[in-house]
N, C-alpha and C positions, 0 to 999 in steps of 0.2 A: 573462757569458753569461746568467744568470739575469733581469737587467734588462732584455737583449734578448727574452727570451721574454716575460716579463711586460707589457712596456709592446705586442708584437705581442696576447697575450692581451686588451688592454685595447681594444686599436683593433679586435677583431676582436669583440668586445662591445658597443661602442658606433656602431658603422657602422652594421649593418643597422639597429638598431635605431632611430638617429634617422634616417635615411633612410624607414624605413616613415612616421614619423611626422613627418614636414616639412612636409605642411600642418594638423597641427594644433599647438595651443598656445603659448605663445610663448618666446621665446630672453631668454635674460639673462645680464649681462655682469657679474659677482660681482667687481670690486677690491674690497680690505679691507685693513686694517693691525691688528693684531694682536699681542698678547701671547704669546710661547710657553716654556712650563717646562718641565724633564729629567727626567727620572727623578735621584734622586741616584746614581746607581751611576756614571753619566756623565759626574760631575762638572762638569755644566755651568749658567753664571748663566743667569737668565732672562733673554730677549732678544726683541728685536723682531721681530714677524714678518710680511711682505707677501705678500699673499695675491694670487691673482687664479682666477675661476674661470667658466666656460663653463657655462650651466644651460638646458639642454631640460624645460617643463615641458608635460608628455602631456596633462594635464587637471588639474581642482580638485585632484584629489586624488594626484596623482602626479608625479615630476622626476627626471632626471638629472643629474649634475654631474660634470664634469673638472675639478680643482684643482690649482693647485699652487703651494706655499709655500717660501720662500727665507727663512733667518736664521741671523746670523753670531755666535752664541753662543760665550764668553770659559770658557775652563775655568782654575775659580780655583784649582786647583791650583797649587803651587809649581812652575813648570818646566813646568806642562802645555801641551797645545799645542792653541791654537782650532781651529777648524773652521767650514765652510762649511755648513749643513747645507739640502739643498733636498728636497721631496717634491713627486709626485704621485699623487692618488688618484682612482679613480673613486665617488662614491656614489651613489646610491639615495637619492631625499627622498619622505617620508608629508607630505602636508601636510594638516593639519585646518581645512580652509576654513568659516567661519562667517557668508560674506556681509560681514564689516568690514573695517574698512583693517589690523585685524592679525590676520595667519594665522600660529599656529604650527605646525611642524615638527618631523620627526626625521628623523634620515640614518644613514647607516651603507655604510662600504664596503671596499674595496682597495687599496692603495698600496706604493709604493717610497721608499727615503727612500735618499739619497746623504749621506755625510759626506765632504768633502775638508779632508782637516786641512792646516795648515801648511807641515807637513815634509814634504810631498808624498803622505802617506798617502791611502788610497781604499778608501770601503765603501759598500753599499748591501747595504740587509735589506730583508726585506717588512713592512708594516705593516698591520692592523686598524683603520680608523676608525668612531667611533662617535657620535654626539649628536646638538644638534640647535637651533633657535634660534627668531626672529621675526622676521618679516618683516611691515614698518608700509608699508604703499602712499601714497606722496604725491599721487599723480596714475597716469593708464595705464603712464605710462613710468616714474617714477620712484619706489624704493623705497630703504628703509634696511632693512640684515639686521645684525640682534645673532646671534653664533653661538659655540657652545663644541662642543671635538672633543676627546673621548678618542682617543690613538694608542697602538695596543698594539703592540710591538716583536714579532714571534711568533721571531725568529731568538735574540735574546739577552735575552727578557723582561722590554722595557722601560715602562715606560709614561711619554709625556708628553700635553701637554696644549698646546691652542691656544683662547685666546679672542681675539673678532676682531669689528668692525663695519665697515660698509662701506656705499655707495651702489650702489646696481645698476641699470643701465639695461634695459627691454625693450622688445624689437620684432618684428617679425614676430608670422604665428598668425593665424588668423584670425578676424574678431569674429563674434558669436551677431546672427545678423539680424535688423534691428529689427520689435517685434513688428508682423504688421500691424494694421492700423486697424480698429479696430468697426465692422461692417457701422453704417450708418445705420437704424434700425428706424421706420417710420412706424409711427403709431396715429395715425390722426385722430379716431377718438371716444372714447381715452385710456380705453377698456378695460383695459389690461394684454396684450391681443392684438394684434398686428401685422397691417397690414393685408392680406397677402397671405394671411394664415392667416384670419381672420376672416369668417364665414361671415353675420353679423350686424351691418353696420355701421351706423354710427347710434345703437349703444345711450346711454340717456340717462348722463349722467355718476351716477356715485355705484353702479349698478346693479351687485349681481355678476352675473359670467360665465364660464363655461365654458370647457374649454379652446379651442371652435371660434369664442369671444367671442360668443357667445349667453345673453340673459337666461337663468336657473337659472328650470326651472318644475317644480317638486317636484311635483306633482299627476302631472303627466304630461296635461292637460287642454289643451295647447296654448298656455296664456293666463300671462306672463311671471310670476313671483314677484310682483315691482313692482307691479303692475297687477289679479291676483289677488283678486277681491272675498268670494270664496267659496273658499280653501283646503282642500286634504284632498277635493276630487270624487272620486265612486266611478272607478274605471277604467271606460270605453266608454261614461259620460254626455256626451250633447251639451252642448255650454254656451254661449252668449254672450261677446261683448267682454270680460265682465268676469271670467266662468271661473264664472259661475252657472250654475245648469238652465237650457236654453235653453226658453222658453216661444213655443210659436209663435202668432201671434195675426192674426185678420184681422177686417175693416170687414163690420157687418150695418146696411143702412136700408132705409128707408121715406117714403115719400109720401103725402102726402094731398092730393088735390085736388078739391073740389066745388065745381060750378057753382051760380049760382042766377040766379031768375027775375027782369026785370026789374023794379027798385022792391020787391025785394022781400029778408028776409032767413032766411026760411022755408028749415030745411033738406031739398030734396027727398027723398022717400021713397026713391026708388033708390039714393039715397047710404048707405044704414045699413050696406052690407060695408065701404064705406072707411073708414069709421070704428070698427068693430069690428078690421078689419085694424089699422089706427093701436094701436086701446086694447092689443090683443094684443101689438102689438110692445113699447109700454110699463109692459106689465106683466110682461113677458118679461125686458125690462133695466131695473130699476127704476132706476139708475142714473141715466138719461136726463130731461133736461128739453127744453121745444122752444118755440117761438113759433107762434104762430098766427095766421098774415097775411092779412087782410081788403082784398080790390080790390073796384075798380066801375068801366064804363065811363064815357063822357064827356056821356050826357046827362045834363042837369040841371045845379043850381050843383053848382061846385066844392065849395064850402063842407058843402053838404047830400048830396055823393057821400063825402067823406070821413065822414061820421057813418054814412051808409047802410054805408060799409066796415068801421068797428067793430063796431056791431050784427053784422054778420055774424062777425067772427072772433069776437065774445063766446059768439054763439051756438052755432059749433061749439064752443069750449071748454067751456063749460056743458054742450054735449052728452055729453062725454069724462065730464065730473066726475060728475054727475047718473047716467048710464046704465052708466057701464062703471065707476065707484070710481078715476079716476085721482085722484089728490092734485093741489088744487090749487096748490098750489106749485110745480108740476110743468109747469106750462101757464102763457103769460102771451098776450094777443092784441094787437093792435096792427092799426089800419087806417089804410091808404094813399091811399084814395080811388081818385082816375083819374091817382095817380101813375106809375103802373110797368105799362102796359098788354102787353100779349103779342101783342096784334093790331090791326088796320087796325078805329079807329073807324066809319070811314064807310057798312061795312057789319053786316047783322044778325050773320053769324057771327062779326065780330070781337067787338062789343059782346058777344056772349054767352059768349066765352073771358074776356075784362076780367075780367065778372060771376062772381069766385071768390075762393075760401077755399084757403091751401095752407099746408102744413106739411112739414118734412123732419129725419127722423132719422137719426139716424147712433150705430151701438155697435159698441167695440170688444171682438170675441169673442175668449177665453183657451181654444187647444184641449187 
C-alpha cells in the first residue's frame, strides 16, 4: 500500500509540473549502466546496475528526472538468498551552466526501492537520493552523463551507492531565436554618424564631430575647428570664412580727365580743381599708384600725335609732383597718340574729346 501511495505521490508531482513547462527546454533520455554497492548490513556483493531515466530540463539552470534502476545482486552469505533489487526515484537537478560542453550538476530526491528475493520474499522501503555528476555535450542531441548517487535507506538505515555513465539523447524545447541582423548603418562621409542622424553631411574626412556629425567649433563663432584661423573669438563678434574679426571694406575712386587745345600741351587753367581733386585722393591713400594716359586726335602725322600725347601726360604728371608733393614713383605717364579715340574724328567736337589726359583710381576702404 505504501508503494501505491508513493508512486501516486510522484505522478501527482511531476504532471502539472512538466505539463506547465512543455514548451520550454528540452527532454532527455538518460540509459546508463552502472555500478552499485550495499550497505554491509545487507550482505550484499556489488553488482551491476541499468539505469534508465526521463529528464525535463526547465532552463540553464534547472531539471527534473524520473529514474529507475534494476540490479540483481548475490548475497555472499552461506545459504543467503539473492534478490532482485529495482528503484525508482524522482530528482530535482541544479545545474551550473558555464557556456561549455561540460556542465556540472547536483540532484537529490525520492524513491522506492523493491527487493524480491528468491524464495519468493517482497519488500519495498523509501529511499533518499543524493549527488550529482557531468554532463559533456557532443553535439545539440547527443551527451555522455558520469553520475554518482548516494541512497539512504530511511525505513532500515541503509546506505548504498550508484555510479553510472551513460549516453543521453535530447529533443524537443524550443531554440533562443536567432539573433537578428545589424541594422545596416550608412555614413557616407565616414563621420562616425549615420546618415539619417547627421545633420552635417559632407564633413571632410579626418574632422571631429559632434553627436549631430557637425564639425566641433569651440569658439561658438560659427566657423568649424578645422578651418578656424583665429580661435578663442570673443562671443557676439562677427567674423569671416575664416572665424577672424570680420573687417568690412569698400571701393573709393577717382578720375581725372582734362581736355586740351589743339597742337597744344598746355594744361588749361580750368583744369586746376581736377587736379587738386586727383592730388587729394592721392594723398588721401598713399598707398595708391596710377598711370597717366596722354591722347590726341587724328590730325597731323601719326608719328608727331603720339609724341604730342606724351608731352601731355608728362605734363600732368609733373603737375601732381611739382604742385601738390605726390611722389614720383607714384605716377608713371604713357602716350597713345590717336590710338584709342572716344569720338567721331571728322568733326570739331570729337577731335576735341580725342585731345586728353585721363587717369583713374581705384582704393580700397577698411571701415
Amino acid at each position: 500500500m505504501r508503494k501505491v501511495l508513493l508512486s501516486a505521490a510522484i505522478a501527482a508531482a511531476i504532471c502539472p509540473t512538466l505539463a506547465s513547462a512543455a514548451e520550454e527546454g528540452k527532454w532527455y533520455l538518460n540509459p546508463a549502466i552502472g555500478a552499485m554497492t550495499y550497505d554491509d548490513s545487507r550482505n550484499l556483493d556489488d553488482a551491476v546496475a541499468y539505469i534508465f531515466g526521463a529528464e525535463r530540463r526547465f532552463n540553464k539552470d534547472w531539471g527534473l528526472e524520473i529514474r529507475g534502476f534494476w540490479s540483481e545482486p548475490h548475497d555472499h552469505r552461506l545459504g543467503g538468498i539473492d534478490q532482485d533489487v529495482m528503484g525508482t526515484t524522482l530528482d530535482v537537478l541544479r545545474y551550473f551552466s558555464n557556456d561549455s560542453r561540460v556542465t556540472p550538476y547536483v540532484a537529490g530526491g525520492l524513491g522506492v526501492v523493491e527487493s524480491d528475493f528468491d524464495n519468493g520474499r517482497y519488500d519495498a522501503h523509501t529511499q533518499i537520493m543524493a549527488g550529482g555528476g557531468l554532463r559533456y555535450a557532443i553535439d545539440s542531441v547527443w551527451s555522455v552523463r558520469t553520475d554518482a548517487r548516494y541512497v539512504y535507506g530511511t525505513d532500515n538505515e541503509t546506505g548504498d551507492g550508484i555510479l553510472s555513465i551513460g549516453l543521453s539523447y535530447a529533443f524537443g524545447g524550443t531554440s533562443a531565436p536567432a539573433p537578428a541582423p545589424a541594422p545596416v548603418v550608412s555614413d557616407s562621409d565616414g563621420d562616425g554618424v549615420e546618415d539619417g542622424v547627421d545633420q552635417c553631411p559632407g564633413t571632410p574626412a579626418g574632422v571631429a564631430v559632434d553627436a549631430k556629425g557637425c564639425a566641433l567649433d569651440k569658439d561658438g563663432d560659427g566657423v568649424p575647428n578645422y578651418r578656424d584661423k583665429c580661435p578663442n573669438t570673443p562671443a557676439g563678434r562677427k567674423v569671416d570664412k575664416f572665424g577672424c574679426k570680420f573687417v568690412l571694406k569698400s571701393s573709393e575712386s577717382v578720375k581725372l580727365e582734362i581736355n586740351f587745345a589743339n597742337n597744344s600741351d598746355a594744361i588749361p587753367v580750368a583744369y586746376a580743381t581736377e587736379l587738386k581733386k586727383v592730388a587729394d585722393f592721392m594723398n588721401k591713400f598713399g598707398g595708391i599708384s596710377t598711370v597717366v594716359e596722354g591722347h590726341a586726335d587724328s590730325n597731323g602725322a601719326a608719328t608727331y600725335n603720339k609724341q604730342l600725347s606724351q608731352r601731355r601726360a608728362d605734363a600732368v604728371r609733373n603737375a601732381l609732383i611739382r604742385d601738390y608733393g605726390i611722389a614720383g614713383n607714384r605716377l608713371s605717364a604713357v602716350g597713345y597718340g590717336e590710338e584709342r579715340p572716344i569720338a567721331d574724328n571728322k568733326t570739331s567736337a570729337g577731335r576735341s574729346a580725342n585731345r586728353r589726359v585721363i587717369a583713374v583710381m581705384q582704393a580700397e576702404v577698411v571701415e
